[in-house]
MILONU-676984 format. One line per 5 residues: number of its first residue (from 1); their letters; for each residue x, y, z of C-alpha. Coordinates in steps of 0.001 Angstrom, whole numbers, plus 524288, in hexadecimal, padded with zeros to 5 digits. Layout:
NUM	a	X,Y,Z ~ ...
% end
This chain:
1	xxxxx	83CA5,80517,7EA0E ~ 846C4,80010,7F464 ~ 841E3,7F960,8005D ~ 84829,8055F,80864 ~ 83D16,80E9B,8024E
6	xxxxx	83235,80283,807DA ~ 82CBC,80A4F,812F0 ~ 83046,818AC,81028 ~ 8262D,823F9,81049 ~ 823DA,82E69,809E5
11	xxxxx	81D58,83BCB,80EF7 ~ 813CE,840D5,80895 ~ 80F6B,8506A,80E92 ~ 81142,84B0A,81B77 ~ 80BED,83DCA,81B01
16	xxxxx	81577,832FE,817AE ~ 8123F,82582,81168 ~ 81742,81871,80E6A ~ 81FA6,818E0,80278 ~ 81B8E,80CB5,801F2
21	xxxxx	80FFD,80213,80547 ~ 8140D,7FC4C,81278 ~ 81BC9,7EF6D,80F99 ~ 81C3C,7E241,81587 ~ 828BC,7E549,81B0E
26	xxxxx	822C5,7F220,821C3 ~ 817BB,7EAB3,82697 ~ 82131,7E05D,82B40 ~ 82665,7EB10,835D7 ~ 819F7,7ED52,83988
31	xxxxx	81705,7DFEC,83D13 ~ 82429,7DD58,842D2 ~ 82201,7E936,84C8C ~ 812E7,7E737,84E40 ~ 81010,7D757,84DC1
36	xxxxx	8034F,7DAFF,846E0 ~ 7FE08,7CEC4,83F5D ~ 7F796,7D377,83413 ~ 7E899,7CD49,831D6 ~ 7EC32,7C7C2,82456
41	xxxxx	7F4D9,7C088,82B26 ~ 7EC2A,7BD5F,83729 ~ 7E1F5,7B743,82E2F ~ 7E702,7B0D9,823DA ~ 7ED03,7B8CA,81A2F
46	xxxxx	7EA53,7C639,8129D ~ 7DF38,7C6C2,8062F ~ 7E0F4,7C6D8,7F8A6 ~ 7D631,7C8DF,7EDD1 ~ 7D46C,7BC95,7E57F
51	xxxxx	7C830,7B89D,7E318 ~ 7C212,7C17D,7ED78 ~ 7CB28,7C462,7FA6F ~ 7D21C,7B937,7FC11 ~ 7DB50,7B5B7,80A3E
56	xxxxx	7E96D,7B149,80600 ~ 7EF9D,7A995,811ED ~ 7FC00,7AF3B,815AE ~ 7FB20,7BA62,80D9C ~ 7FE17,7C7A5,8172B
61	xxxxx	8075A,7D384,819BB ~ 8137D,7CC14,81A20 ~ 81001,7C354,80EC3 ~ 80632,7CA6A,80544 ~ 803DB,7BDCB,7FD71
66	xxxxx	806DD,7B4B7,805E0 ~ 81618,7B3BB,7FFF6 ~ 82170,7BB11,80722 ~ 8234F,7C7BC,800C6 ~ 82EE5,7D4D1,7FE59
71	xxxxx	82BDB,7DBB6,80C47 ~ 829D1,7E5E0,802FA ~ 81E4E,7E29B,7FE36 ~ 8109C,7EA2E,80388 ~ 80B2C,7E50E,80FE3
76	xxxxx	7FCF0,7E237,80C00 ~ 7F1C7,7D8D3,8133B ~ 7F12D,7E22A,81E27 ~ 7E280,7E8CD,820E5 ~ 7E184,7F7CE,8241D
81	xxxxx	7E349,7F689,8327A ~ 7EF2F,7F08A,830B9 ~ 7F517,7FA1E,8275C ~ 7F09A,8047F,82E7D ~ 7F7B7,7FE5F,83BFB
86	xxxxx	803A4,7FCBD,83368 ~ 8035F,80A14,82F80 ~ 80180,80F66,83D3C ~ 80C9A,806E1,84145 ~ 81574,80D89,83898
91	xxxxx	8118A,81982,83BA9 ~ 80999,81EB8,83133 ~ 7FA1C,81A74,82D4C ~ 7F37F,8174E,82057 ~ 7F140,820C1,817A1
96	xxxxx	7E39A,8268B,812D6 ~ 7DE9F,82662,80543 ~ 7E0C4,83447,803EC ~ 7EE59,833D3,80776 ~ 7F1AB,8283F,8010A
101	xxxxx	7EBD4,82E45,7F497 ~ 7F27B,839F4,7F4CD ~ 800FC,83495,7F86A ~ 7FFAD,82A77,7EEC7 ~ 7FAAE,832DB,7E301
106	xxxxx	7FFED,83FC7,7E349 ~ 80E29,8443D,7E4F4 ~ 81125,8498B,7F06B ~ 81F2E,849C6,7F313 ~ 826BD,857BD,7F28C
111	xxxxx	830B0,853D5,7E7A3 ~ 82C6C,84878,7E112 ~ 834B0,84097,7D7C7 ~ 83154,83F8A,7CA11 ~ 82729,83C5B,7C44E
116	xxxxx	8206C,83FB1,7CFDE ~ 818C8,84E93,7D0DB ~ 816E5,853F8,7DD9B ~ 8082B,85681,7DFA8 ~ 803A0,84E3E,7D4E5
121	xxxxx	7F7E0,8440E,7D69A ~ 7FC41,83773,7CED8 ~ 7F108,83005,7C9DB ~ 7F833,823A7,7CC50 ~ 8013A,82129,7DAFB
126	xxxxx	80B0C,81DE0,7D0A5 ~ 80944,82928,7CA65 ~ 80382,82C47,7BB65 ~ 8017F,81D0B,7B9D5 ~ 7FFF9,8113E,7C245
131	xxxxx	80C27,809DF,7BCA8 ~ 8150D,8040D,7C625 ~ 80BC9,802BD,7D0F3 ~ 80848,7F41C,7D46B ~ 7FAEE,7F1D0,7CE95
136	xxxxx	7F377,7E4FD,7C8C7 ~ 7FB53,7E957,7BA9B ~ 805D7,7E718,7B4F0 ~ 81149,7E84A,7C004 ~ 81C84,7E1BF,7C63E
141	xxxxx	814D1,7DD8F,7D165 ~ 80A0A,7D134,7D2A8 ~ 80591,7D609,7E104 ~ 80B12,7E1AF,7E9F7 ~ 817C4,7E6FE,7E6DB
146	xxxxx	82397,7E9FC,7F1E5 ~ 823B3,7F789,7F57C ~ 82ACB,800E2,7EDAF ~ 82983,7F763,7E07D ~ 81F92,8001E,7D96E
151	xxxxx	8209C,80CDF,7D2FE ~ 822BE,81773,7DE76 ~ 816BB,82151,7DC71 ~ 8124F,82E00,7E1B5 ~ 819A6,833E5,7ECF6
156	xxxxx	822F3,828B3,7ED46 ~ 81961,81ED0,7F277 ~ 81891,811C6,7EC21 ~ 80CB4,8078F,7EA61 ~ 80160,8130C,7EE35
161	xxxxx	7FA08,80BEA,7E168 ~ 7FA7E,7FCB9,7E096 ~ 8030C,7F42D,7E623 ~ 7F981,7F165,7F2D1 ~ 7EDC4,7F905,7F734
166	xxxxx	7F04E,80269,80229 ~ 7E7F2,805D1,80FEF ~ 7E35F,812E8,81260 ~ 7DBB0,81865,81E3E ~ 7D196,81B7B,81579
171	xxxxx	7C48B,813E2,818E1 ~ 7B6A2,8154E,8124A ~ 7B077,80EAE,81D47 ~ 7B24C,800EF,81B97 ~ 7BFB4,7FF91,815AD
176	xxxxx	7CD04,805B0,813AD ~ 7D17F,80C77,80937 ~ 7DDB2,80603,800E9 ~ 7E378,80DB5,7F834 ~ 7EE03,809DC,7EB38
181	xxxxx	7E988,7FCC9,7E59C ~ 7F205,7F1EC,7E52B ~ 7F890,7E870,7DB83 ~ 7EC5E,7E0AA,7DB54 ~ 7E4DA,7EC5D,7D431
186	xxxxx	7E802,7F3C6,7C6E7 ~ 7EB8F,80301,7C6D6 ~ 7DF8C,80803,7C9CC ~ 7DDBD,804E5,7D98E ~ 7EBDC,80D70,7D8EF
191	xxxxx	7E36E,81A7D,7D69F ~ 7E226,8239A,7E208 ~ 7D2CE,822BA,7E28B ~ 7D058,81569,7E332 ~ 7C886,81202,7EF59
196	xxxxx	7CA10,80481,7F4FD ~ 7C7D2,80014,8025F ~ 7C9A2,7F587,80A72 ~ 7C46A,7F0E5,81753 ~ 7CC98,7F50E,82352
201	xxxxx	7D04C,7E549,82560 ~ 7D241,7DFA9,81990 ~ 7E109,7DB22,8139D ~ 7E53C,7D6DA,8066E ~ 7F0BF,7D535,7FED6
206	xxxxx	7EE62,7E186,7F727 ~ 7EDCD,7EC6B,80307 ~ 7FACC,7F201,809DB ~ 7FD9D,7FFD1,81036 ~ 804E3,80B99,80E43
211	xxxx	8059B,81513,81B13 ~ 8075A,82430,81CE9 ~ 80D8E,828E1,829C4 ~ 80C73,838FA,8306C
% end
């Protein structure tokens, strides 16, 4: 994927959506225009699970683990109001579970390339297997993967299984829904029906965003 595709959409019947998960260097913008200070970096750094939920100094949006990275790379350590501000900022919101479900497992688009079937529910957002999406097997990738480096899936959209968990407005109450897995997890967090949620204020290394705009 070239780093001009970083930031396209694609519209789905009337709805359109990141191509791919926002990136550091989208986020960046954001900032730049906005001055927000993010609270992973306001106190101390974003969370990674180790033994048990572990602060890593340092580590945030600009620097996932605590290293400079591609600006390429997802933007992850940010809770669900802060997605959810970055989305609005842009223009668009976060998508629900429904939505998110249905644009990342079933082929939507008019004329579709091949292999790709219009109308067709794929069991996998890569389609009839989970290879080349960025999972806890055997890949290219130790942690999150730049945008656009896995295998493009259904309707065009890349990383909608693994690479980093994604927020949805979906809520059961207590938490938000994420939807996708990450690189963390093996295939099966990828599936459509997994439920996971996460409180509203919590940040990790593992959890980025994808928006959907009008």
């Amino acid at each position: 994927m070239s780093h001009a595709q970083v930031g396209e959409r694609v519209v789905l019947e009337g709805l359109a959506w990141d191509r791919t998960e926002v990136t550091i260097a989208q986020f960046d913008r954001y900032v730049r225009a906005t001055g927000v200070v993010t609270r992973a970096q306001r106190e101390g750094g974003g969370f990674e699970y180790r033994a048990g939920w572990e602060r890593r100094a340092g580590w945030n949006w600009r620097r996932p683990q605590g290293e400079p990275v591609d600006m390429n790379m997802p933007a992850v350590h940010l809770d669900y109001r802060e997605a959810q501000a970055y989305c609005r900022w842009a223009g668009g919101r976060l998508p629900t579970g429904a939505e998110w479900q249905a644009a990342g497992f079933t082929e939507m688009r008019v004329s579709p390339p091949a292999p790709w079937v219009r109308g067709r529910t794929y069991p996998w957002s890569t389609g009839d297997s989970p290879q080349g999406a960025n999972t806890n097997g055997a890949d290219p990738w130790p942690a999150a993967a730049p945008a656009g480096a896995t295998r493009q899936g259904v309707n065009g959209l890349y990383d909608m299984g693994a690479n980093v968990w994604e927020w949805t407005s979906d809520s059961d109450g207590s938490g938000r829904r994420t939807v996708g897995g990450s690189w963390w997890y093996d295939e099966a967090q990828m599936r459509a029906q997994v439920q996971a949620y996460k409180p509203p204020d919590f940040y990790a290394v593992y959890i980025g965003l994808r928006c959907v705009y009008p």
